[in-house]
C-alpha positions in Angstrom: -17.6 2.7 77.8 -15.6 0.5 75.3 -17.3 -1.1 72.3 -16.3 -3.5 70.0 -16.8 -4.6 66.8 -16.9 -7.2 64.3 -16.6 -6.4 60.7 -15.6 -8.3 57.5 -13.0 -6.9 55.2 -15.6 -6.7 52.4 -18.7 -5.7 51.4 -21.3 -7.7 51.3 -22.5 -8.0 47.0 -25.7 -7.4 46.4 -28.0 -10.2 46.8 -29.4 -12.7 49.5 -27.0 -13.5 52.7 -26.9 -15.4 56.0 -25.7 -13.6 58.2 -24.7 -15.2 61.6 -23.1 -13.9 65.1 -22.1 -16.2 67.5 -20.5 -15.4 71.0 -19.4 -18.0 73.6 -19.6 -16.0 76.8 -16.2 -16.5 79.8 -18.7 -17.2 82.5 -20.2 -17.8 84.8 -20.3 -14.5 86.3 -21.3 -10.4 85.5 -19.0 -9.3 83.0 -17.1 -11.8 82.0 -15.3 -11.6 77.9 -16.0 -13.9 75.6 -15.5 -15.0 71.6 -17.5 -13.6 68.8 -17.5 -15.1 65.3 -19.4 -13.1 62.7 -20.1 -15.3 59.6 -21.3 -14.9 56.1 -23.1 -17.6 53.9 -21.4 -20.4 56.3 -17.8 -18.5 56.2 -16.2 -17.0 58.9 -15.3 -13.5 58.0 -14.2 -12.0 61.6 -13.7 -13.3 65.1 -12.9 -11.8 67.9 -12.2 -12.3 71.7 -13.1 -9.3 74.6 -11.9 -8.9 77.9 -15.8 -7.9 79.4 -19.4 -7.2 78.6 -21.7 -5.1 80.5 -21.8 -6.9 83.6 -25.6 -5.3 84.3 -28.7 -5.0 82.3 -29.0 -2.0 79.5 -30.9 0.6 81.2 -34.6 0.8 80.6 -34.4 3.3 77.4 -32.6 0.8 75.4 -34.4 -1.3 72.9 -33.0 -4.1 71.2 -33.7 -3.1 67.2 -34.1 -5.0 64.0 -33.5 -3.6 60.8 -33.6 -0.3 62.8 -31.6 1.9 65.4 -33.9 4.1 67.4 -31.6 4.8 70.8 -28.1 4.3 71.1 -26.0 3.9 67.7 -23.4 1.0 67.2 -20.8 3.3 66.4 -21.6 7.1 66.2 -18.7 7.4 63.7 -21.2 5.2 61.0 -24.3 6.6 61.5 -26.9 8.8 63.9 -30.5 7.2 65.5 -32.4 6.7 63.9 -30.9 4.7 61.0 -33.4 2.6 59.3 -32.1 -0.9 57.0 -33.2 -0.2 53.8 -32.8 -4.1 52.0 -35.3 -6.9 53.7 -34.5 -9.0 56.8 -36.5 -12.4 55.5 -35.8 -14.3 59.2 -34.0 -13.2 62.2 -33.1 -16.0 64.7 -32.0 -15.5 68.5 -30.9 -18.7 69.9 -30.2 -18.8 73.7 -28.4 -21.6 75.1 -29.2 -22.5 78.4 -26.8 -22.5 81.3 -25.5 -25.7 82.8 -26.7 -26.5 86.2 -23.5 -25.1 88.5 -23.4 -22.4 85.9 -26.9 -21.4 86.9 -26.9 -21.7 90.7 -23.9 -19.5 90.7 -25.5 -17.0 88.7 -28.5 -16.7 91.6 -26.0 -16.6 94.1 -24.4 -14.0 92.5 -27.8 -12.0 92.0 -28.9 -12.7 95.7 -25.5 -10.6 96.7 -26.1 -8.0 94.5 -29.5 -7.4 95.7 -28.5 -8.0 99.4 -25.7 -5.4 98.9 -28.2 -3.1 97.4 -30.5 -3.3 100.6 
């Protein structure tokens, strides 16, 4: 499995931050690539495009963690699970853009043939 990652060149200083992550996905489609820009107080400090994400959903023993990693690490090079954040998250903020119409119906389609193939 490849991973990727997004990473300023500095340290954040001590103190309050907004930290952002936004990624415009290739798709429509299973495991398309896409862009990532990972910004700081409103600057840009790293962008990045990849070839593919998983093109299925994690499996049923990953949790999606906040402020803590319980299952599988980012990078096992930084640290082991669990790996507790030891400042204070004040507001964490998940925004979901919805798909456009066409983008939609070709995701079911593509989701029917997956589970007909499956059957």
């Amino acid at each position: 499995m490849e991973r990727f990652r997004w990473e300023s060149p500095a340290a954040l200083a001590p103190g309050k931050h907004a930290v952002a992550f936004d990624f415009k996905y290739d798709g429509p489609g299973f495991g398309k690539g896409g862009t990532g820009v990972l910004s700081v107080d409103g600057m840009e400090v790293a962008k990045r495009t990849i070839p593919h994400t998983i093109p299925f959903v994690e499996t049923i023993y990953e949790t999606f963690d906040v402020g803590v990693d319980t299952r599988t690490g980012v990078d096992d090079n930084d640290y082991q699970p669990p790996f507790r954040f030891t400042g204070k998250i004040d507001k964490l903020t998940v925004k979901l853009v919805p798909m456009k119409a066409a983008e939609e119906k070709l995701h079911q389609q593509k989701v029917q043939e997956t589970i007909n193939k499956a059957q």
